[in-house]
N, C-alpha and C positions, 0 to 999 in steps of 0.2 A: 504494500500500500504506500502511496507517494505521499510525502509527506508535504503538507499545506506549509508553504514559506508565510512568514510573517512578513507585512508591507514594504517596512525598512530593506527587510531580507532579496524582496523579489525585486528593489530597485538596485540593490547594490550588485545583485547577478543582471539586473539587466545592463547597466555601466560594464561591468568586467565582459558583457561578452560583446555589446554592441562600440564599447568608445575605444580609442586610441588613446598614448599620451601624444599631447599638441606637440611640446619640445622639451629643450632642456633632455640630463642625462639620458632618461629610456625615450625619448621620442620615435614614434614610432609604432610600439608593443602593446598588445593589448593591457591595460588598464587593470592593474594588481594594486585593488585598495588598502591602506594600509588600517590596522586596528583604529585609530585615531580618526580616523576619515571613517571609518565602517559605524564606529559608536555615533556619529554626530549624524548620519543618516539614520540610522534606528533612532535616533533619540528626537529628531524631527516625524518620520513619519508611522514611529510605531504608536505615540500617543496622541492627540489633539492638538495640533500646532499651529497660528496664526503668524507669530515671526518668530525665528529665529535670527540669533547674532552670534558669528563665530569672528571670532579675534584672536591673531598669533603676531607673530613676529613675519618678518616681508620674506620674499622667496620662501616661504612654505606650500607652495600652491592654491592659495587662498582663491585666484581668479579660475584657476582651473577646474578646483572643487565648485567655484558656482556654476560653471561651465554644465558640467553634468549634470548637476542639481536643473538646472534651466531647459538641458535636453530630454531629461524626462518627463519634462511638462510641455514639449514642445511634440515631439516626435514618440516617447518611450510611453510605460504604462503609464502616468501620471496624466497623460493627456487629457482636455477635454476639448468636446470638438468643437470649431469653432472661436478659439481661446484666444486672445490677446496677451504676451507676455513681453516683458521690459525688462532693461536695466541701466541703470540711470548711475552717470558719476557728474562729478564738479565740474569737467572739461573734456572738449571733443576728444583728446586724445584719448583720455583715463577711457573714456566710453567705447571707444573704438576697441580696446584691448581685449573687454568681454569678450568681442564679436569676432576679431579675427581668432582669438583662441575656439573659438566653437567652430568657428568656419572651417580651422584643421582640423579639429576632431570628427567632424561628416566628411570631411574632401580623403583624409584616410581611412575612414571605415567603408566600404563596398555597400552595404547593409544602409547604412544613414543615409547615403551619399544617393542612394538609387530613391528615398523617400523626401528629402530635404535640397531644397533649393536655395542656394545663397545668392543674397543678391548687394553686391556688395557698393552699390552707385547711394544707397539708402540706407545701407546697415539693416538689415533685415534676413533674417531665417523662416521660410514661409514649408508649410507641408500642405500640398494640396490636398493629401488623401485626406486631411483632417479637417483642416480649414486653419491651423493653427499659423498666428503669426508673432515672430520677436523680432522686436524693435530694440535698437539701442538708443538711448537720451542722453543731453550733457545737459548742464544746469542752466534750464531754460524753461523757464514754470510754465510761459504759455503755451509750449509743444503738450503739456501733461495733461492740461483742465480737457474735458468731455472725453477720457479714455477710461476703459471696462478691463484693466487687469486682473487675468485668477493669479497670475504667475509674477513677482517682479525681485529683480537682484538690484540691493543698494550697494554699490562698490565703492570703495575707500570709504565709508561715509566720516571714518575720521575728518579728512580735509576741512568737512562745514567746521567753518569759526562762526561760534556762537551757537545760540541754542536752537532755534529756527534755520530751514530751509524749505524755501517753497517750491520744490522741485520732489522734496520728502513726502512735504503734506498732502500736495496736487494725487499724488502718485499711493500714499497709506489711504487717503479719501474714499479716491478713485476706486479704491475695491470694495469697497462697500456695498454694490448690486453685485459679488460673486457671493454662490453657497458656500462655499471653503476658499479663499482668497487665501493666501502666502507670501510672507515677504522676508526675504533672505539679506540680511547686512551683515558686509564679509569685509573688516575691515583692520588692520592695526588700530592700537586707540587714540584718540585722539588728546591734545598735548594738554588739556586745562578742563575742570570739572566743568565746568561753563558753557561747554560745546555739547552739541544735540546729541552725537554716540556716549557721551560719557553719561546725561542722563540717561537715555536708554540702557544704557550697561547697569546703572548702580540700580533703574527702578527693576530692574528683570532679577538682578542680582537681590532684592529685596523681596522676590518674589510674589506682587502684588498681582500679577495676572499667571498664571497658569500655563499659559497656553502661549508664552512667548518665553523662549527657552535661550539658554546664556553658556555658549561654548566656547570659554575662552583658557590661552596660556600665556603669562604672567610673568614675569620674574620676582619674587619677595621685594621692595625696594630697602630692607635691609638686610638682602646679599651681595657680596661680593660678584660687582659685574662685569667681573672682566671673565672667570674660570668657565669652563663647559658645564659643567655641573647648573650654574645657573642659566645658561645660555639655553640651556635644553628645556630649562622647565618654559618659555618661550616661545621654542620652538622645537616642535615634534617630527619634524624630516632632517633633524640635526645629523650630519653623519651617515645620511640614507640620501634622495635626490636633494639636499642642501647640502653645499660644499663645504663640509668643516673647515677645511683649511683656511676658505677666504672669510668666515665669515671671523674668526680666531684673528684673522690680522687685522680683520674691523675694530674687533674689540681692543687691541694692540697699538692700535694709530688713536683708540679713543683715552686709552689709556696715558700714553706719551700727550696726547695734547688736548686738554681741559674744554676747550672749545666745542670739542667734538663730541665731547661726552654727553649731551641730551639728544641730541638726534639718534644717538647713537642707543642709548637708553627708551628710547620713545619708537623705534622703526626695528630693531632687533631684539631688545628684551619686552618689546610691549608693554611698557611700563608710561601711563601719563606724566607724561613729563615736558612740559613747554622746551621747544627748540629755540627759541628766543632768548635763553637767559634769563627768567625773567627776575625782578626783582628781590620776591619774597616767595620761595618754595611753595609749593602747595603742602606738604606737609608739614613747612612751621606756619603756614596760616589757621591750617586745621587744629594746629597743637595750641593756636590761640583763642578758641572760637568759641570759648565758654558764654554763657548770658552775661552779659553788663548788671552790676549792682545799683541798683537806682540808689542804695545806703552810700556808694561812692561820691555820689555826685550831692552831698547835702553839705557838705561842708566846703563847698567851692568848686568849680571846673574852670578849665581854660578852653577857648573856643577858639575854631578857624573857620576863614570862609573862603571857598575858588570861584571866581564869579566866572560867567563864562559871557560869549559872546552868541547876541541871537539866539539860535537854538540848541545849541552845546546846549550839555549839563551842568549845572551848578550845584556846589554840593556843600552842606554848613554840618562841621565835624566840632563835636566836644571830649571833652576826659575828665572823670576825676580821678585819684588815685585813693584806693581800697586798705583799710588795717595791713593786708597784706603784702602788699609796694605794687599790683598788680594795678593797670589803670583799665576802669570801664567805660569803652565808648559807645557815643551816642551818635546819630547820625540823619539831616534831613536832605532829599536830595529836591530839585526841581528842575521843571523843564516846559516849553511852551504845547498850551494843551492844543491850538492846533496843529493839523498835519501831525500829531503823535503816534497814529495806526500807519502812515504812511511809511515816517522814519523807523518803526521799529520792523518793517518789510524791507526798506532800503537796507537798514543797518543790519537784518538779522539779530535784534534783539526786542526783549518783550516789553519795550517801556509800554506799552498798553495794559497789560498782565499785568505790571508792578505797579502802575498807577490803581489798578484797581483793588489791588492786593491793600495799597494803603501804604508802601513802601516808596511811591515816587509822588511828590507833590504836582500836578500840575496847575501854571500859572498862566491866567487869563491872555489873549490873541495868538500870534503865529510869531512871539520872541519872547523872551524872559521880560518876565514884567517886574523888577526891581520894589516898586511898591508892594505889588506883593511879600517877595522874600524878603523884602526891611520888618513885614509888619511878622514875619514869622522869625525872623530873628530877635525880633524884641520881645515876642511872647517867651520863647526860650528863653533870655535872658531876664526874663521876670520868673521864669519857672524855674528857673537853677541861678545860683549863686556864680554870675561868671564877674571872675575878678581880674581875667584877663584874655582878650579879645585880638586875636590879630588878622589879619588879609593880603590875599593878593593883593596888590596896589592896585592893578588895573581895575578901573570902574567904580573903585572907592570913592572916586568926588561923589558919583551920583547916586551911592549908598547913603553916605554922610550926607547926602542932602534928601533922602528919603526917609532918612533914619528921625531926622530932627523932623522932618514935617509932620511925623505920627507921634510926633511926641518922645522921641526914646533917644533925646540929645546927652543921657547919663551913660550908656552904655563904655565902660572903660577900654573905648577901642586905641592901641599901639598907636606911638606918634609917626612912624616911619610905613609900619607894615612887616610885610615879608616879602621879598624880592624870591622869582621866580628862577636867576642865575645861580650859577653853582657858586657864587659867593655864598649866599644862604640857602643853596637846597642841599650842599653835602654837610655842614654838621643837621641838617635836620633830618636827612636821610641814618647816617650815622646813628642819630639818639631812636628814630624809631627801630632801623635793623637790628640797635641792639636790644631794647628792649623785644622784640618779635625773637628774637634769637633766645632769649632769657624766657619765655613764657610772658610777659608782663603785660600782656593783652588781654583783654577781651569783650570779642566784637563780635561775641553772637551771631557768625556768619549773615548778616546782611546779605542779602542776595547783593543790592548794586555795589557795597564798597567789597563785596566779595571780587565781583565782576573787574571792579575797576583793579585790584590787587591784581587781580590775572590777567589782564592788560598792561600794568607798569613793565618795562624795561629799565637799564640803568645805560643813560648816556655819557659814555666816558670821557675825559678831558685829561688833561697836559696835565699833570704833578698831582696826580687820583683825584681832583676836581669832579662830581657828578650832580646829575639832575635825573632825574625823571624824566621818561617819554615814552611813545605809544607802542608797541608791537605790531598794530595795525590802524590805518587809516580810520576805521569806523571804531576803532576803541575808546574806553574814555578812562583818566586816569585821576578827573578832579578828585576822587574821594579820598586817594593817596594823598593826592597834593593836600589837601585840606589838615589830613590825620598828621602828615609829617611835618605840618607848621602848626598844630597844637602841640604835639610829644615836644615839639623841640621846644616853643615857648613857656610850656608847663614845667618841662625838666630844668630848662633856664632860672625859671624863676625860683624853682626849690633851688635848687644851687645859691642863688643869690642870697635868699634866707637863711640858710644854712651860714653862710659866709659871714654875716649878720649877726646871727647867733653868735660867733665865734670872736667878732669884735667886741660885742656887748659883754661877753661874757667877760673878756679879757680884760 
């Protein structure tokens, strides 16, 4: 009596008997799936699956496993007739990589080849016996709106910076008229929790839906990443069709030169890690991210403010410091409420969601309205004890003269300010790295001053001179700014107290 293959089972014998490998070492031979690869098929289609996400290290076959994954819904048993299937990257090239890697896998199978038509003027795999068609996308939201996907591969989806991408959402929608819809994201991860695959990863990994499944390999990021041993928990064709050797001198070259080490980190160990440099780790931000003591702030705080221009963000940071020397911060952000749904599609981020979350203030027409933020500035500083106040310079006349016309001409704002050069942004930079270094935060993970931490960069100058600056063009980084011109001013002024003391005493 033959025995009934379980679902996972009968697709992985149909790949081993129908597909080729495209390239690389066995190119060529029929298709000997490895354990790692076998599990992550039974683990999609032996129980209830909506999405899966598989994440490794690069050169593990990642595009090639969606490859088959895709042909079994195209041409294999998985078909439906009739079907629409996709896969969508950031860029025509990324996109185009699916498609020729499939196109070799039918042009050397006899079997594929006599059922599957390539057509490669359009990037498309069409079966006529079926009626089934794939298409490839690059990030181009209006190709995606009125399309009927059962089948779609999200490739690299690491790349999206930020949390949004409309080429995602057009295309996760979009399947919502199939009975069983499928969505495959097959990606190294991406550099900053901030971005769409890292949420995706952490809610799947928290388990909140069921039926979206989390295949991923890792490196611990307190191992040692240069040795095989970690390199392999990573990656799983370590030593098999991945080249141990080169990928050893990767780690080698990252090793000798510091520069190298997050790309290096983030594309080989699969490890989140900004390739930017950026300014404050993601794991000593996390290490600071307790709730703020509203007991902190009763005995005084020191405030900062980053005005911004137009529709930039503005962002008004406070601290006080806790029994413990730990200072808890508080934070308002603002922004002009029109065109707000617009910009956060332009930019790829939710200032719409945070606005209504209650996290982002927004102020009246289509530019920062000043009288607004003056009159929120003085509420706080009637609501806490702020004994010292300082700002960006820029914009400050027309604060100081918004400030008094509401009445809040008491407000003890700094006679100079805070200059935005690396005269005054490296020791302020300094007092907050070290206190972030030290634990002595805590800032309640803010989503935006989160955002904006994951955004900072360090702009380097002549004789370790630095400032602050973006990582990308649609980043913002005022909340930094703001936080590292209260720590410094706050830490200033205990210094001077202190100093004080010590004359008095004497």
């Amino acid at each position: 009596m033959a025995v009934r293959l379980s679902r996972g089972n009968r697709n992985i014998k149909w790949i081993e008997t129908f597909c080729r490998v495209p390239e690389g070492k066995f190119v060529g031979q029929p298709v000997s799936l490895r354990p790692w690869q076998r599990k992550i098929i039974r683990g999609i289609y032996d129980t209830p699956t909506r999405r899966a996400i598989i994440s490794y290290g690069r050169k593990n076959a990642k595009t090639t496993m969606a490859g088959f994954l895709c042909l079994l819904h195209s041409c294999g048993p998985e078909a439906k007739a009739n079907s629409q299937l996709y896969s969508a990257a950031q860029s025509r090239e990324q996109a185009s990589i699916l498609f020729n890697l499939m196109a070799k896998i039918v042009r050397m199978s006899p079997d594929l080849s006599a059922v599957v038509r390539v057509v490669e003027s359009s990037k498309q795999l069409i079966c006529p016996e079926l009626g089934t068609v794939y298409r490839a996308l690059s990030a181009e939201a209006s190709t995606a709106y009125g399309l009927s996907p059962v089948f779609v591969v999200h490739d690299e989806l690491g790349q999206v910076v930020g949390p949004r991408s409309q080429l995602y959402e057009a295309l996760e929608t979009a399947g919502g008229a199939q009975e069983e819809p499928l969505s495959i994201i097959i990606s190294t991860q991406a550099p900053t929790d901030a971005d769409l695959l890292s949420m995706l990863i952490d809610d799947a990994a928290a388990g909140h839906d069921p039926r979206t499944k989390l295949f991923m390999w890792s490196a611990p990021a307190d191992a040692d990443p240069f040795t095989k041993t970690t390199i392999k928990k990573a990656n799983p064709a370590f030593g098999d069709f991945l080249n141990a050797d080169v990928v050893m001198e990767q780690a080698q070259s990252a090793k000798r030169m510091p520069a190298r080490e997050p790309a290096y980190r983030n594309l080989i160990l699969n490890q989140r890690v900004n390739r930017n440099s950026p300014f404050v780790s993601q794991s000593v931000w996390k290490a600071n991210g307790a709730k703020p003591r509203p007991e902190d702030w009763e005995a005084g705080v020191t405030a900062a403010i980053d005005l911004s221009e137009l529709v930039d963000l503005t962002a008004l940071v406070w601290v006080g410091k806790g029994a413990d020397g730990a200072w808890s911060v508080g934070c308002e952000f603002f922004a002009p409420a029109v065109g707000v749904r617009d910009r956060a599609l332009r930019d790829r981020v939710p200032y719409d969601t945070w606005a209504d979350q209650g996290y982002l203030r927004l102020t009246p027409g289509a530019s920062i309205d000043y009288a607004f933020v003056a009159g929120i500035v003085g509420e706080t500083c009637e609501r806490y004890q702020v004994d010292h106040f300082t700002f960006d310079r820029w914009g400050m006349r027309i604060m100081r003269s918004e400030l008094a016309h509401l009445g809040y001409d008491d407000i003890p704002l700094d006679e100079k300010g805070h200059g935005q050069g690396t005269q005054d942004m490296t020791p302020a930079l300094i007092a907050l790295e070290t206190e972030l270094l030290n634990g002595n935060l805590r800032h309640g993970n803010h989503p935006i001053l989160t955002w904006c931490a994951a955004n900072a960069v360090i702009d380097r100058r002549a004789a370790g001179d630095r400032k602050l600056d973006k990582a990308k063009s649609t980043g913002r980084i005022d909340g930094m700014v703001a936080l590292a011109m209260a720590i410094n001013r706050a830490m200033a002024q205990q210094e001077q107290q202190s100093v004080m003391g010590q004359v008095l005493f004497i």
